[in-house]
C-alpha positions as semicolon CSV with decimal commas, in nm:
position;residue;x (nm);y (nm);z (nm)
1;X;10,750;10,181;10,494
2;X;10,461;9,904;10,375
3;X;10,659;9,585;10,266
4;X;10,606;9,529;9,883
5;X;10,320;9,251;9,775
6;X;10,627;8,996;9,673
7;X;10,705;8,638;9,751
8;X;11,096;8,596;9,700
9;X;11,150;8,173;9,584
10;X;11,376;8,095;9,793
11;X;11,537;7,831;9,563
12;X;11,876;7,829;9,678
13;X;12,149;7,568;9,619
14;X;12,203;7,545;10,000
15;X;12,082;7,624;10,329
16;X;12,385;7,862;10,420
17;X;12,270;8,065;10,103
18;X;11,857;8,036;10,157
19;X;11,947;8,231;10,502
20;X;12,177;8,499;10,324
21;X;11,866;8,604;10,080
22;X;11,627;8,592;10,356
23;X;11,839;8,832;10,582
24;X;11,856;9,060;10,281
25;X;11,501;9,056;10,188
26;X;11,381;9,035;10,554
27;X;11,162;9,408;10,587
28;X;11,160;9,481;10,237
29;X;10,878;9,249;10,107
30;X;10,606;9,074;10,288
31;X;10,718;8,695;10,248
32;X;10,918;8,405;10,177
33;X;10,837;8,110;9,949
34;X;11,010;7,803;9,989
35;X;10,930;7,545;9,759
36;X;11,049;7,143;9,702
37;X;11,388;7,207;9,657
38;X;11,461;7,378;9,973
39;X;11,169;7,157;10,150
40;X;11,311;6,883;10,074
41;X;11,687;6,973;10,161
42;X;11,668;7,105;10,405
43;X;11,349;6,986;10,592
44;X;11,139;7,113;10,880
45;X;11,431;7,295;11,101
46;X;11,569;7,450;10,784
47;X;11,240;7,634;10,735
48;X;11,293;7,740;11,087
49;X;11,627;7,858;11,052
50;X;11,480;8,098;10,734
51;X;11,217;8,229;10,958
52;X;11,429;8,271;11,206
53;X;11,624;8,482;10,982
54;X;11,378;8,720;10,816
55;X;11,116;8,742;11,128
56;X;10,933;9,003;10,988
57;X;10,835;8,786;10,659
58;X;10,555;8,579;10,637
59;X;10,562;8,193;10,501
60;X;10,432;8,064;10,156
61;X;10,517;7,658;10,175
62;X;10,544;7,570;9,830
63;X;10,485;7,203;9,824
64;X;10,191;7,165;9,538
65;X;10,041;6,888;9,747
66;X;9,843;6,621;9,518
67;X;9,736;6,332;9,622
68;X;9,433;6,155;9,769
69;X;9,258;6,324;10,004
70;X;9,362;6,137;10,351
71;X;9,702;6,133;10,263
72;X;9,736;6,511;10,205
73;X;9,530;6,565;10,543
74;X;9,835;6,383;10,665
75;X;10,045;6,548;10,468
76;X;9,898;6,897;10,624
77;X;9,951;6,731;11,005
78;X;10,279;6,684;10,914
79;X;10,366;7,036;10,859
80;X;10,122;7,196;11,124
81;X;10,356;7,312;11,336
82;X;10,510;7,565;11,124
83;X;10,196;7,722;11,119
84;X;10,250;7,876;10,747
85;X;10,016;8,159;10,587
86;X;9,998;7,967;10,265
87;X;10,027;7,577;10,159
88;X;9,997;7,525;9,822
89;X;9,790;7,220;9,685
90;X;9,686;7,158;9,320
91;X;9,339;7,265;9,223
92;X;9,358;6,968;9,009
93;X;9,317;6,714;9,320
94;X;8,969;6,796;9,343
95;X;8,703;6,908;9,592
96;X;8,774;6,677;9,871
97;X;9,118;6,680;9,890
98;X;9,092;7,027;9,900
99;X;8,829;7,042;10,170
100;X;9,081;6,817;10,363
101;X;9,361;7,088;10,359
102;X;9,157;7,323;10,430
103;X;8,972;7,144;10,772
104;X;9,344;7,050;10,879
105;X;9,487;7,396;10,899
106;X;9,250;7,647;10,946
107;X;9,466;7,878;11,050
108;X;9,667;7,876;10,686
109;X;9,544;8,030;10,374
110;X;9,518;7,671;10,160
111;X;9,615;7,808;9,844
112;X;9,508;7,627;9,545
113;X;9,752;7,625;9,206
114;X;9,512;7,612;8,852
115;X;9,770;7,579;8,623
116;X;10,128;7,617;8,635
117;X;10,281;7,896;8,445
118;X;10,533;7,682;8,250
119;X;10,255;7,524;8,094
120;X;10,124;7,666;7,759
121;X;9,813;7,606;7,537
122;X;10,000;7,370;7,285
123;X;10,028;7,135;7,638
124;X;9,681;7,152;7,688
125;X;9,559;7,124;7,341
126;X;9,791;6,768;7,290
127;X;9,558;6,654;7,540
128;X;9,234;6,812;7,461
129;X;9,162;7,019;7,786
130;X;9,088;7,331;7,613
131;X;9,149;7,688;7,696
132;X;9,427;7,751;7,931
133;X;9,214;8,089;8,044
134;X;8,834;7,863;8,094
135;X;9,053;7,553;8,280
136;X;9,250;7,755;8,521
137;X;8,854;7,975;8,611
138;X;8,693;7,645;8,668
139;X;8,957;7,559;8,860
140;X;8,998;7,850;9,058
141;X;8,615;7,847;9,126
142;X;8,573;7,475;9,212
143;X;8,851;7,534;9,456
144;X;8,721;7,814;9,615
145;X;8,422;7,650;9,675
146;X;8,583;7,384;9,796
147;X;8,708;7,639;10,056
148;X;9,028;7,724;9,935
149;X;9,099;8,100;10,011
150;X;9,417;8,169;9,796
151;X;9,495;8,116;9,458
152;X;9,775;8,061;9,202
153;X;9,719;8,147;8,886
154;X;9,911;8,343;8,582
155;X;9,901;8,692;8,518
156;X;9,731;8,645;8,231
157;X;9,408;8,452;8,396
158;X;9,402;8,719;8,729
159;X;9,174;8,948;8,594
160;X;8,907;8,672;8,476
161;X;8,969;8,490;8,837
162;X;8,920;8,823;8,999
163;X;8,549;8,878;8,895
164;X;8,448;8,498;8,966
165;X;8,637;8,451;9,260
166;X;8,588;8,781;9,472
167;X;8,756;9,048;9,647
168;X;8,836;8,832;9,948
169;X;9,018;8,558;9,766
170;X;9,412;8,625;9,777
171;X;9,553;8,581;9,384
172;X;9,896;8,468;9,391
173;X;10,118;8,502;9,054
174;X;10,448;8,391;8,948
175;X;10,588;8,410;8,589
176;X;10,622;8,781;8,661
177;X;10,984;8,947;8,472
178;X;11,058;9,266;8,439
179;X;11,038;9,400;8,081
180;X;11,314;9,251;7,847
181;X;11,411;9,031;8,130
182;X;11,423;8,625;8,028
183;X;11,087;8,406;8,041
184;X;11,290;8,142;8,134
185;X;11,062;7,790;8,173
186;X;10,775;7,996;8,202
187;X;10,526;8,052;7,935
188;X;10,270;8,313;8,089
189;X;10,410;8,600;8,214
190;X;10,403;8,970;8,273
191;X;10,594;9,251;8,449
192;X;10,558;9,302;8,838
193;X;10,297;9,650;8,768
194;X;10,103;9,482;8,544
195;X;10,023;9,162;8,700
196;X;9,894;9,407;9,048
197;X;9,736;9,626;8,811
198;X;9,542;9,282;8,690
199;X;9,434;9,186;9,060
200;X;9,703;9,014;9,211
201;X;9,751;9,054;9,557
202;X;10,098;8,886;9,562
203;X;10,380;8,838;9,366
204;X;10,572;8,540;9,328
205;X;10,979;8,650;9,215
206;X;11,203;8,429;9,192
207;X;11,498;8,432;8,920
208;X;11,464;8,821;8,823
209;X;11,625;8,863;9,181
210;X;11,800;8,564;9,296
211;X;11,979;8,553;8,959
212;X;12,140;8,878;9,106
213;X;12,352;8,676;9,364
214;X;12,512;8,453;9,110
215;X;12,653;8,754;8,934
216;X;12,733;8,989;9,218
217;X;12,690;8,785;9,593
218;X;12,517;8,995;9,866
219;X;12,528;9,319;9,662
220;X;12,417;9,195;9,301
221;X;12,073;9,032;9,495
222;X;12,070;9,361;9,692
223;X;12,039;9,535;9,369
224;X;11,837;9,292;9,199
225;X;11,560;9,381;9,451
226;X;11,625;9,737;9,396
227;X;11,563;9,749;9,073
228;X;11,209;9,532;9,118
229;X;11,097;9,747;9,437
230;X;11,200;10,076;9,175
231;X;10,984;9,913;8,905
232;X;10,680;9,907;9,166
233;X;10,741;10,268;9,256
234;X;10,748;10,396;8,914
């Protein structure tokens, strides 16, 4: 059976329990997402350690790079090795420094963040940037240009991206709950059907199934996944 479209956060409180999820997860969906927290825990060898523990999942490195274009080139040297599918960098660094990623690791999908789903329109309107929906398409289409060829963006701006951006372009989405379930810190959201039914090729999950561990260990994350893959299915 296909592996579902979901990138499980892997923002665990330690490395002992980042390896537990993964082994769980590990032929159930397609890949693992670890972010700052882990990253910077638990370093290069821990992200070894999680690959080493769901082989069959690809990697999404989560570090939202952002900086000036040489020094996320060396950023991207850095953490060559691991050869990841996606790096994340923030659309908002501009053309260069995305051009920079992306001529550093060819081999990884540079995947360019518009704006972050905890952010909503009263944010952007204190400082006079607009629509959340126009920034994060100009974003998306400067990056892709830039040669990014994966995006972040909220459910809510995947269908507009879609149509500027292409078939070929991978859409990424967190701030995806199930129905009823809590937003959270995030502002934009949707439920796992409708943000694929929007155009998103990949789902980022976090806290509607890690959340499961803290109430029930092995088995509560187990089931916590259960009920997301049954959601899918429905």
């Amino acid at each position: 059976m296909m592996s579902a479209p979901i990138a499980l956060a892997i923002d665990a409180p330690d490395l002992a329990t980042a390896l537990a999820w993964a082994k769980i997860v590990d032929g159930q969906i397609s890949t693992l997402k670890i972010g700052l927290e882990t990253f910077l825990r638990d370093g290069i060898d821990g992200v070894h350690a999680i690959r080493a523990a769901a082989p069959s999942c690809k990697l999404f490195l989560d570090l939202k790079l952002h900086d000036i274009p040489n020094t996320v080139a060396g950023a991207c040297r850095s953490i060559s090795a691991l050869i990841p599918e996606y790096l994340t960098v923030h659309a908002l660094g501009g053309s260069e420094m995305i051009f920079q990623a992306v001529e550093t690791l060819p081999s990884t999908k540079i995947t360019a963040v518009t704006v972050l789903t905890s952010i909503g329109q009263s944010d952007l309107d204190r400082l006079e940037l607009g629509a959340i929906e126009k920034l994060a398409a100009d974003l998306a289409q400067m990056a892709v240009a830039a040669g990014a060829n994966a995006l972040v963006c909220s459910p809510l701006e995947v269908k507009k991206i879609r149509t500027l951006v292409g078939p070929e372009i991978t859409l990424i989405t967190p701030g995806v709950r199930l129905a009823g379930g809590k937003f959270g810190d995030q502002h934009r959201v949707a439920t796992p059907k409708q943000a694929l039914a929007e155009g998103a090729d990949l789902l980022v999950i976090g806290r509607p199934i890690t959340d499961g561990w803290k109430s029930g260990g092995a088995p509560g994350l187990a089931s916590a996944l259960g009920n997301v893959l049954d959601h899918l299915r429905s």
